[in-house]
C-alpha positions as CSV (number, residue, x, y, z in Angstrom):
1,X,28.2,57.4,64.8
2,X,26.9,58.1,61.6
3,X,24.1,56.0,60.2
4,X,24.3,54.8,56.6
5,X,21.1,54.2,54.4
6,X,21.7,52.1,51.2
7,X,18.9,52.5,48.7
8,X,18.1,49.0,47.4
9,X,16.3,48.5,44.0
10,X,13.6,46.0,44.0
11,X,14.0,43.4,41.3
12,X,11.3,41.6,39.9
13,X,11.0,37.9,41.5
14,X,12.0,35.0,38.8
15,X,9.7,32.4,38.5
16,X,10.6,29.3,36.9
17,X,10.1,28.8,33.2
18,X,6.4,26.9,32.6
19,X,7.2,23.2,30.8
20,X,5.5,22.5,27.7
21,X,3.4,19.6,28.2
22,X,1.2,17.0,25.6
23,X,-0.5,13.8,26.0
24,X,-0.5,10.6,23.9
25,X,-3.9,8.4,23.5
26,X,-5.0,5.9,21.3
27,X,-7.4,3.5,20.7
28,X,-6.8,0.4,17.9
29,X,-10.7,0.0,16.7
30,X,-13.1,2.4,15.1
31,X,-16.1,1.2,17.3
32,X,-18.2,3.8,18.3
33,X,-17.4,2.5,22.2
34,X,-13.6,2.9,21.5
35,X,-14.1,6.1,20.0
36,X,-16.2,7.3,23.1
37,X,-13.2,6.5,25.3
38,X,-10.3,8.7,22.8
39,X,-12.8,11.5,23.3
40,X,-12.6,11.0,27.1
41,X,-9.2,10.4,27.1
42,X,-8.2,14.2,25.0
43,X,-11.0,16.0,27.3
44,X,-9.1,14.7,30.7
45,X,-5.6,15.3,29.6
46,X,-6.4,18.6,28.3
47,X,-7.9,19.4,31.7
48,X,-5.1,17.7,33.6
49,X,-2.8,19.5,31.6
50,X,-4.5,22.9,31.5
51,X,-5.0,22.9,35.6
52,X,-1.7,22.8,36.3
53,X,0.1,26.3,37.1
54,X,3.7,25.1,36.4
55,X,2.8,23.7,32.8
56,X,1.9,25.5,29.5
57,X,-0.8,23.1,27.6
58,X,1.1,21.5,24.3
59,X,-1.5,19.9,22.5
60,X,-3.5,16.2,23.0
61,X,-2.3,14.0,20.1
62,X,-4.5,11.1,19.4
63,X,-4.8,8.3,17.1
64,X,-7.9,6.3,16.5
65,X,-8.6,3.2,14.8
66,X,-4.9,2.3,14.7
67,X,-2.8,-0.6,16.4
68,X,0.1,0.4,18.7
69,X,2.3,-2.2,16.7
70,X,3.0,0.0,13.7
71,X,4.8,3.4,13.8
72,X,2.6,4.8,10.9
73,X,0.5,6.2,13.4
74,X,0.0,10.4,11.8
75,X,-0.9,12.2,15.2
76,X,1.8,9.8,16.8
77,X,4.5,11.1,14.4
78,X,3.0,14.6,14.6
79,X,3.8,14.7,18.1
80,X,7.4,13.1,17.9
81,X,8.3,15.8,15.2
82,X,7.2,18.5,17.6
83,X,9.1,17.0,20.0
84,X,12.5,17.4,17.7
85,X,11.3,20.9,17.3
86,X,11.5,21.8,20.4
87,X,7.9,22.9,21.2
88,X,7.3,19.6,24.1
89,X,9.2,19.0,27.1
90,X,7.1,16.5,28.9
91,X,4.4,13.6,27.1
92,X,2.2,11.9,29.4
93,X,0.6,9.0,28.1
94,X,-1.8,6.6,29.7
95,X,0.5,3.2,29.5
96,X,2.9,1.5,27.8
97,X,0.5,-0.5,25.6
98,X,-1.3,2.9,24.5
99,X,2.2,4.2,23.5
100,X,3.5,1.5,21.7
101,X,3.0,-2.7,21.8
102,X,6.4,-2.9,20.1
103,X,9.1,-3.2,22.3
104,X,11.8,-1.6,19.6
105,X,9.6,1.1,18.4
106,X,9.0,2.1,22.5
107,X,12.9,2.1,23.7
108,X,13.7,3.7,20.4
109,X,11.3,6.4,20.3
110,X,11.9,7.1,24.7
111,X,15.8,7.0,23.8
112,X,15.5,9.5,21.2
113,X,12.9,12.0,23.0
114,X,15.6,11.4,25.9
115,X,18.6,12.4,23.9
116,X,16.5,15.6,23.2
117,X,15.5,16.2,26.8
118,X,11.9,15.4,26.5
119,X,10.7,13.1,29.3
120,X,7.9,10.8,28.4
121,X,5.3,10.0,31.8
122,X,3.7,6.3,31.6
123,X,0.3,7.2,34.4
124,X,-0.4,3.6,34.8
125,X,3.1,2.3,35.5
126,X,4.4,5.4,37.3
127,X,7.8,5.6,35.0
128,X,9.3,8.5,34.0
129,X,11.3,7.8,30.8
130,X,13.8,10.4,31.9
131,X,14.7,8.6,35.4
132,X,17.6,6.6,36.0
133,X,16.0,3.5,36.3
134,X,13.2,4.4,33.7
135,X,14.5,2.2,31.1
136,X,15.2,-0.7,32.6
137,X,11.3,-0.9,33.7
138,X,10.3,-0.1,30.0
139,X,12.2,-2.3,28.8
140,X,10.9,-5.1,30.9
141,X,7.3,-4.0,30.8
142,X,7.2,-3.3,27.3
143,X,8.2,-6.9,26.7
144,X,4.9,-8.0,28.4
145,X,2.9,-5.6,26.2
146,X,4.6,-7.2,22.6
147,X,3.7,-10.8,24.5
148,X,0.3,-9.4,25.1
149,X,-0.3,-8.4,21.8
150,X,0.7,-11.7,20.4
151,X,-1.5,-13.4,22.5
152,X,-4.5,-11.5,21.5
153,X,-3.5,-11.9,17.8
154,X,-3.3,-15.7,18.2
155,X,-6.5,-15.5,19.5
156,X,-8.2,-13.4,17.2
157,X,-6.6,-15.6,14.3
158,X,-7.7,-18.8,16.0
159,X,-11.5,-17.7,15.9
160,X,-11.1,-16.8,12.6
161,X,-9.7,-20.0,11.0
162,X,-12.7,-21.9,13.0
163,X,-14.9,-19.7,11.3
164,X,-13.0,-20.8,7.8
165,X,-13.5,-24.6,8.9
166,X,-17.2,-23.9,9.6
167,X,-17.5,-22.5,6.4
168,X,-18.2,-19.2,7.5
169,X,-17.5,-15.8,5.9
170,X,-14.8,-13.4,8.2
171,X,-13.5,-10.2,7.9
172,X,-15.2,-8.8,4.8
173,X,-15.7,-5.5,5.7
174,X,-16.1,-4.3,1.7
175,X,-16.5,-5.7,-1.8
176,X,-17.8,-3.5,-5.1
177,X,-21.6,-4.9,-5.9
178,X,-22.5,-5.8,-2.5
179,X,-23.6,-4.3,0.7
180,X,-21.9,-5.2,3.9
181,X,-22.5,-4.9,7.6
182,X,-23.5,-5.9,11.1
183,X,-22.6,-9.6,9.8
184,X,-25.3,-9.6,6.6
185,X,-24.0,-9.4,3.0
186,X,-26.4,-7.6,0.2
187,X,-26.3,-7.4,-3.0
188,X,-26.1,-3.4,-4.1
189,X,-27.8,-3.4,-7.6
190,X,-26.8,-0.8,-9.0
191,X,-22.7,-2.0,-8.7
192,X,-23.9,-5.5,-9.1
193,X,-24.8,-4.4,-12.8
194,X,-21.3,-2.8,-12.9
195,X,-20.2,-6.4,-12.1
196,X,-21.9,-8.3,-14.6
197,X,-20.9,-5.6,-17.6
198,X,-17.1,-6.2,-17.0
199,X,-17.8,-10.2,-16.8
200,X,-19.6,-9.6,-19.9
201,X,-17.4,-7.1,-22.1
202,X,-14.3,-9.2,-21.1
203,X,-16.0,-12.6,-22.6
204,X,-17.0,-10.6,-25.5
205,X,-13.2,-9.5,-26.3
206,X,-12.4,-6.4,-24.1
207,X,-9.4,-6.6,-22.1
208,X,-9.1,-4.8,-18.8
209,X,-7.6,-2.1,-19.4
210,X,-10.6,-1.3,-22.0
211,X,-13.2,-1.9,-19.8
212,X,-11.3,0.3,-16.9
213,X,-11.2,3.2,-19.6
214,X,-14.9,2.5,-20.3
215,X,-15.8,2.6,-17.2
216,X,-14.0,5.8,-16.0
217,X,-15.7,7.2,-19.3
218,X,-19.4,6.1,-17.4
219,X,-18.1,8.0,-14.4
220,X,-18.5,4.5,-12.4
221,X,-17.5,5.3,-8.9
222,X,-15.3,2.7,-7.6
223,X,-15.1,1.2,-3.7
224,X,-13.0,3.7,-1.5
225,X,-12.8,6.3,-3.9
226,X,-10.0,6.3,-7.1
227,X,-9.6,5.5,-10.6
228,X,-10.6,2.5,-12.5
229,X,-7.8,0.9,-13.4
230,X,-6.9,-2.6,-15.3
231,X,-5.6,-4.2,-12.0
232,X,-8.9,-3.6,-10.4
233,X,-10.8,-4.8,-13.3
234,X,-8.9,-7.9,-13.3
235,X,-9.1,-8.6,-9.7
236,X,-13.3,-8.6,-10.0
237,X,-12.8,-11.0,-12.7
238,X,-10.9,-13.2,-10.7
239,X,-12.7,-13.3,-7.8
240,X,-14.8,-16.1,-6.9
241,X,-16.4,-14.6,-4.2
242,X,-19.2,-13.1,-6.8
243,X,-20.4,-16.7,-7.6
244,X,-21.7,-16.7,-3.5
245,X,-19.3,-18.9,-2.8
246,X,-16.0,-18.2,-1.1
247,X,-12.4,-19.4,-1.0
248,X,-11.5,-18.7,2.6
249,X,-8.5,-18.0,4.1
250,X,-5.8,-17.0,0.3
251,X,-4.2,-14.4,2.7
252,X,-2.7,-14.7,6.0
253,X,-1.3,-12.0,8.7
254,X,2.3,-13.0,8.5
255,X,3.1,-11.6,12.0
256,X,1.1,-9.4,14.6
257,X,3.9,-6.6,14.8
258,X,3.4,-5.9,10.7
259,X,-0.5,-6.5,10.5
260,X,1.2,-7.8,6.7
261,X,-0.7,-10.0,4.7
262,X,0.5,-12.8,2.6
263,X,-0.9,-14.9,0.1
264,X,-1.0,-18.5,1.4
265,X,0.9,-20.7,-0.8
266,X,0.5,-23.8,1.2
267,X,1.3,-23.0,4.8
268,X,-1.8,-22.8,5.9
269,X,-5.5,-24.8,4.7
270,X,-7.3,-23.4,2.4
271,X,-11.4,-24.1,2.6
272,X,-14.1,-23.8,-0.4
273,X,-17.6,-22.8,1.2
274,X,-20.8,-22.9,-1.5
275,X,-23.6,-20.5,-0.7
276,X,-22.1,-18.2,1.8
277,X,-24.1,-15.0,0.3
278,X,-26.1,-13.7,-2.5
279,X,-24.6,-14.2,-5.7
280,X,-24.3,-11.9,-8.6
281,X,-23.1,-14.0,-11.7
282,X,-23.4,-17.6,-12.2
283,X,-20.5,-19.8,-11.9
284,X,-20.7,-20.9,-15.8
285,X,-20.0,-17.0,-16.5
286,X,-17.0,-17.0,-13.8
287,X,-15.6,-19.8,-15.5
288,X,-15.5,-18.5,-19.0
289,X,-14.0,-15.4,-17.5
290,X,-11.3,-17.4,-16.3
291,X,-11.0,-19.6,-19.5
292,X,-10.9,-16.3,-21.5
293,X,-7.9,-15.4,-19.1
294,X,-5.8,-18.2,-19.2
295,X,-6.2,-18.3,-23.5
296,X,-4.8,-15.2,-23.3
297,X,-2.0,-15.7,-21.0
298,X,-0.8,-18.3,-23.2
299,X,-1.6,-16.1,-26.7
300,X,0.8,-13.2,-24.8
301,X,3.8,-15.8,-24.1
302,X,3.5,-14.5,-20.5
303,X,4.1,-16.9,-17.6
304,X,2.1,-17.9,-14.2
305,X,3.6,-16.3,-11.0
306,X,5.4,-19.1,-10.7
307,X,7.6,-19.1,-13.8
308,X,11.1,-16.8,-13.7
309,X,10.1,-13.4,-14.6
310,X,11.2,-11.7,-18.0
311,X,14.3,-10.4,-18.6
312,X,13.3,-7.1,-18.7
313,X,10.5,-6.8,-16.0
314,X,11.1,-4.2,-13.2
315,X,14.0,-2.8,-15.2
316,X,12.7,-0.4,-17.4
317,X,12.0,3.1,-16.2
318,X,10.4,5.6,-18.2
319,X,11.6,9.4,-18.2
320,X,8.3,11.2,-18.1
321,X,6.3,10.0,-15.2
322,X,8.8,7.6,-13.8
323,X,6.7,4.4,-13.8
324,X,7.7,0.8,-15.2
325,X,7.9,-0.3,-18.7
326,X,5.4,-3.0,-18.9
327,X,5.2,-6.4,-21.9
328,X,2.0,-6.5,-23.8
329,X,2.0,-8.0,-27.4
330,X,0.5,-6.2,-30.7
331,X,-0.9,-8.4,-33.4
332,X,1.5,-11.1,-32.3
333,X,4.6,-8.8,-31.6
334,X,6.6,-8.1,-27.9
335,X,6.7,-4.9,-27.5
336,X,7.4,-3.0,-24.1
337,X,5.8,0.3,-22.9
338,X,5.0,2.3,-20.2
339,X,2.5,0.9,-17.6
340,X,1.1,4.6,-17.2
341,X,-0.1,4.7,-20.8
342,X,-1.1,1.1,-20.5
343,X,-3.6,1.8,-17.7
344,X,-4.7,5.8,-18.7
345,X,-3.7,5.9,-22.1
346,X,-1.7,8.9,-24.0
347,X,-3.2,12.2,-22.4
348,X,-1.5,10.7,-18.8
349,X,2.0,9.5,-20.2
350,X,3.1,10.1,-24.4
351,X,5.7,7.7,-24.3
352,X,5.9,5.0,-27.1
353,X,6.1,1.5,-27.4
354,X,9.3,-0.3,-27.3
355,X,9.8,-3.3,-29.7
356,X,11.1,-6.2,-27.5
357,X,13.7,-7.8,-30.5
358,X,15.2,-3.6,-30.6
359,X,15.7,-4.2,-26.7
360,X,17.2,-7.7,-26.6
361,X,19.2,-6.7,-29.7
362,X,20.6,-3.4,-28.1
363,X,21.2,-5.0,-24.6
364,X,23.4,-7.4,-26.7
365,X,25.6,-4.5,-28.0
366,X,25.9,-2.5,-25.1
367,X,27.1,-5.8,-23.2
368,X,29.6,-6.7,-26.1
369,X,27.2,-9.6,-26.8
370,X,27.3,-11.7,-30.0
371,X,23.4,-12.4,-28.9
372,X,21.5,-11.8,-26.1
373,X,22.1,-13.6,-22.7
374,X,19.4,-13.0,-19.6
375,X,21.7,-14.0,-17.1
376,X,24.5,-11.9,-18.1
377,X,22.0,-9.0,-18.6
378,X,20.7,-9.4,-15.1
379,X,23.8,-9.8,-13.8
380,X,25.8,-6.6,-14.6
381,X,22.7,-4.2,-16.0
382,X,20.6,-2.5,-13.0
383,X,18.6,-0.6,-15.1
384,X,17.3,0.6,-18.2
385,X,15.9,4.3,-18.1
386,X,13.9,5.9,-21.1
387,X,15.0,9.6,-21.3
388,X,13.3,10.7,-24.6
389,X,11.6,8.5,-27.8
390,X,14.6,6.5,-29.4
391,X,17.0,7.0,-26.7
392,X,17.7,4.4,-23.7
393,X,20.0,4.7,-21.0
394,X,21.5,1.5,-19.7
395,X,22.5,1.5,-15.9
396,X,25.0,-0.8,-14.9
397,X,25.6,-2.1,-11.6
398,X,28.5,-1.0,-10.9
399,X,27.5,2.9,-11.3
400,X,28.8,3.3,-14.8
401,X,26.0,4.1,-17.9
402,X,26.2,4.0,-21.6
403,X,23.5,5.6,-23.8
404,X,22.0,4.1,-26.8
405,X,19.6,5.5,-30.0
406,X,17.5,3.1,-31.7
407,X,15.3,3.2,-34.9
408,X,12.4,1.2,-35.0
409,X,11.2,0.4,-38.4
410,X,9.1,2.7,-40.1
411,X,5.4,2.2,-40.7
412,X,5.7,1.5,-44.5
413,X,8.5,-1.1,-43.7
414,X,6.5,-2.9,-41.0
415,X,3.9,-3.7,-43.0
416,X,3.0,-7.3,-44.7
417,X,1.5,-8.4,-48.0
418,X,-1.2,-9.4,-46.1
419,X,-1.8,-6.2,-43.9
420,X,-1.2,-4.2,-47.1
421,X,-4.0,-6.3,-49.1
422,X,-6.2,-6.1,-46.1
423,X,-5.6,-2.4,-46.1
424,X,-6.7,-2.4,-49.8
425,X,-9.6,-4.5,-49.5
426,X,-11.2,-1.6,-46.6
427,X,-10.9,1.1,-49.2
428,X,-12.3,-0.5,-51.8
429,X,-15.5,-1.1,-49.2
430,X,-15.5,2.5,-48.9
431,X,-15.8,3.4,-52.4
């Protein structure tokens, strides 16, 4: 018989595909300790991951100084964005509490990565994400983690409000004019001087958006960076805190999942400590500052935070850099303009004024109005936008818009008897 020889070709032997791996880690405090152990962490998952022949090393992602409540974590969201790009098929992470402390934020970020394949691998608990029964564990464990984390909120708060009955100073990390750390508050002179000029030039007649323009003019560097602004003018004028004494606890966290702060309007005590650190202007000066304020408010019509809002606050937008429209009053007059040019003046925003009676008397005709009516306006206009000088655009709830000119009166109109004899009284000086 015959023998038959087949010639065989050899083919290449198929390996399986490498799976793209990354880590999670994350520590909540900037401590130099804490910071120690993120280091440690990145250098043994990059190892771990980089040692093994079946996976291809994705990237450690890690987030310092953040709290695993909140999902505005950047290398957190880094990472899940690669993961919908489809460069990670596996994330190993330490435990559930270093991924996330919220239980929603955990089963909705696992679902998702699992609806795109990725598996995510909790080391401490031993869960795959991915498993059939992975879930059902997260779900239960990351329960205990949200309780945990409420627990050590309420304790953290606790300490602190006995430090507010003792009197004691807690949680001021930073304040302009003073030096803080390790526990000891300093004056720092050369802000403290800063301090003392805006107390001063706002008793003497300057109003705070003056004395932010002057100071950005001085090149006055500000706490954590930015521009002086009036807000941040007015907040050092109100703040006791520069007389060395203190008003403890104004602001509460509302919840430990938000971290958000609210101004306490009752619900909790409120304690006044004298003495608590150096002081940088005397209380007489504080008051006037305050006295000077509240003359003011009542010059400008405008009411406390506890009176209903104007009719047209938070409605106005203007068409050039898309801010509010804020009220101010000129020489005794309402008028309305943009809070950009209010706070950096013309060069940042050109827009001009609007004169409040033009705005309650246009509102009025665009509404069919025999005079103006607040509710009505509230009711069925959403908004007002400012498209060009003269023009304004009113936005009704309901989708529809209806555009309106306006002519202010011109300058030789505007003006008084008196303004015109005042005006002729300074020329004659100047002959």
């Amino acid at each position: 018989m015959e023998r038959t020889v087949t010639k065989t070709a050899l083919t290449a032997q198929l390996f399986p595909a490498k799976r793209r791996v990354a880590a999670y880690a994350r520590v909540s405090s900037g401590k130099e300790a804490m910071l120690h152990s993120l280091a440690a962490q990145v250098s043994y998952y990059s190892g771990l991951i980089q040692r093994r022949p079946d996976w291809e090393y994705a990237g450690v992602y890690a987030d310092g100084a953040v709290t695993g409540t909140k999902d505005s974590r950047p290398e957190f969201q880094k990472m899940l964005a690669n993961c919908r790009n489809g460069q990670i098929d596996i994330v190993i992470t330490k435990s559930i509490s270093r991924f996330a402390r919220n239980t929603v934020t955990l089963l909705e970020t696992v679902r998702e990565l699992k609806l795109l394949g990725v598996d995510v691998y909790f080391e401490e608990q031993n869960i795959h994400s991915i498993s059939g029964d992975g879930e059902l564990m997260l779900t239960i464990l990351a329960s205990y983690a949200q309780e945990e984390s409420l627990s050590a909120s309420e304790n953290c708060k606790w300490r602190i409000r006995k430090q507010f009955e003792n009197g004691e100073l807690a949680n001021l990390r930073f304040m302009f004019g003073y030096r803080i750390g390790k526990g000891k508050v300093e004056i720092n002179p050369e802000e403290a001087a800063v301090v003392r000029l805006i107390f001063a030039d706002y008793i003497s007649g300057m109003g705070g958006s003056a004395i932010a323009k002057k100071l950005r003019a001085m090149n006055v560097p500000k706490v954590r960076s930015g521009n002086w602004k009036s807000q941040r003018v007015m907040e050092i004028l109100r703040n006791e805190k520069y007389t060395g004494s203190a008003l403890l606890q104004k602001k509460y966290v509302a919840d430990h999942l938000t971290k958000r702060l609210v101004w306490n309007k009752g619900a909790l005590p409120m304690y006044q400590a004298d003495d608590t650190h150096p002081a940088i202007i005397e209380p007489e000066t504080c008051e006037r500052a305050q006295a000077v304020m509240e003359q003011r408010r009542r010059l400008s019509g405008a009411k406390d935070s506890t009176g209903k809002r104007y009719a047209f606050s938070g409605v106005i937008q203007c068409g050039n850099c898309g801010k509010k429209y804020k009220r101010r009053v000129n020489k005794g007059n309402p008028v309305w303009q943009c809070s950009t040019f209010l706070l950096l003046g013309k060069a940042a925003c050109h827009t001009k004024q609007i004169p409040e009676p033009i705005l309650y008397a246009t509102a009025a005709e665009v509404l069919n109005l025999d005079g103006f009516d607040a509710d009505i306006f509230n009711e069925r206009i959403a908004e007002i936008c400012v498209p060009a000088f003269n023009k304004l655009v009113f936005v009704f709830r309901d989708g529809s818009m209806v555009e309106k000119a306006w002519q202010g009166k011109s300058r030789r109109e505007s003006w008084t008897i008196e303004m015109r004899r005042e005006a002729g009284d300074r020329a004659k000086g100047r002959e």
